[in-house]
Every structure is written in structure tokens, then in C-alpha cells.
C-alpha positions in Angstrom: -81.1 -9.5 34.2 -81.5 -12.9 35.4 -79.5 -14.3 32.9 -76.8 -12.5 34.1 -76.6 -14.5 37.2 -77.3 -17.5 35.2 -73.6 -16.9 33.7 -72.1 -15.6 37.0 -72.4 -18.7 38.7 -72.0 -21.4 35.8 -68.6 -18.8 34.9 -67.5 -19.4 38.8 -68.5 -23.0 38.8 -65.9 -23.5 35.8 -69.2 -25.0 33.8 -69.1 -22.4 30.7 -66.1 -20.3 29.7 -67.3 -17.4 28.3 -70.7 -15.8 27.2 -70.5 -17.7 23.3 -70.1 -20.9 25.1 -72.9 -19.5 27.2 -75.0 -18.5 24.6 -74.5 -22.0 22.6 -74.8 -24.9 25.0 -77.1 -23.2 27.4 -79.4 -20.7 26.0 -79.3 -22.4 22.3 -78.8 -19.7 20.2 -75.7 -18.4 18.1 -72.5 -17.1 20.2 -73.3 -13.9 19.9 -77.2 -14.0 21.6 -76.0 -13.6 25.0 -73.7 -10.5 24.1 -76.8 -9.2 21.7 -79.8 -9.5 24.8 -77.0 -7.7 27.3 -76.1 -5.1 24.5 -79.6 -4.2 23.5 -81.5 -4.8 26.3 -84.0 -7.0 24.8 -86.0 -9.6 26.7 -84.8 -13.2 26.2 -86.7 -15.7 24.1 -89.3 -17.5 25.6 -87.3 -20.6 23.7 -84.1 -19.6 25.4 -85.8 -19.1 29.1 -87.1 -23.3 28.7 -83.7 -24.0 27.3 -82.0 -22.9 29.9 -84.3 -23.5 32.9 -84.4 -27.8 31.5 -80.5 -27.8 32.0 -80.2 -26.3 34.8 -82.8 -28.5 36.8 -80.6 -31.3 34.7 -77.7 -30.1 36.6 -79.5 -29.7 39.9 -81.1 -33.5 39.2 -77.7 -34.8 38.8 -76.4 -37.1 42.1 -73.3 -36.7 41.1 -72.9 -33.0 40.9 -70.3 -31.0 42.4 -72.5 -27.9 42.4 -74.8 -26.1 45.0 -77.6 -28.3 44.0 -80.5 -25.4 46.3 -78.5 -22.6 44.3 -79.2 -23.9 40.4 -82.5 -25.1 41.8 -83.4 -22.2 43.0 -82.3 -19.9 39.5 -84.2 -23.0 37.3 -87.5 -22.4 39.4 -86.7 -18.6 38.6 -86.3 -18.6 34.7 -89.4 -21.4 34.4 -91.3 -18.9 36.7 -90.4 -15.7 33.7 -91.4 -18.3 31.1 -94.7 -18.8 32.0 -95.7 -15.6 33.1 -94.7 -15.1 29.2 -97.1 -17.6 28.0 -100.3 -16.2 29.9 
């Protein structure tokens, strides 16, 4: 699951702590969504995909950022792709 990586490489980049903070600040949901989609297998919200694709091009936007700007580029391109295949 794309979301998956999502957490892999905000967890290695020391931007989110653990998969509630995950689920909060990044996907927008309770702490416990990130746990639930993994657990069950469901798809991700379309509202969570947008969420999450808007702050990572934020965090690719950024000047400033310590990040691989081409690496959380790349994964916000990726989840905005998924959301609008959802809309068609």
C-alpha cells in the first residue's frame, strides 16, 4: 500500500513518530485510521489521498526543507494520481 511508504519515509525522515501521529496530521483522520486501513485492508479515503498528497507537495514546495525534495515529489504525484483515478 502506498501509504505504507508514505509513513516509511516521513518515519525515517524524523517528520511523524508513529502511525497515530501519522494518521492525525497527515491523513486527517482519528489515530487509529492508519492502523484500521493496514488492519482491514480497506482502500483509503478519497479525502485522506488529497490530504495527504497537498502536504506532501507542501513539503516538497518548501526552500528550506531538509528532505529529498524528487522523493516526496515523486510519492505526492503518486497518491494525487490514485485520487483521481477514484473520481472518474
Amino acid at each position: 500500500m502506498i501509504l505504507d511508504e508514505v509513513y516509511a519515509f516521513l518515519k525515517n525522515a524524523g517528520i511523524t513518530r508513529n502511525h497515530a501521529t501519522f494518521s492525525t496530521d497527515f491523513l486527517g483522520y482519528s489515530p487509529r485510521y492508519y492502523d484500521y486501513l493496514r488492519c482491514s485492508g480497506a482502500r483509503p479515503s478519497l479525502r485522506c489521498l488529497l490530504k495527504l498528497a497537498m502536504c506532501l507537495q507542501d513539503m516538497a514546495d518548501e526552500a528550506a526543507s531538509d528532505l529529498d525534495n524528487t522523493e516526496v515529489g515523486k510519492l505526492a504525484k503518486r497518491i494525487m494520481t490514485r485520487a483521481l483515478i477514484r473520481c472518474r
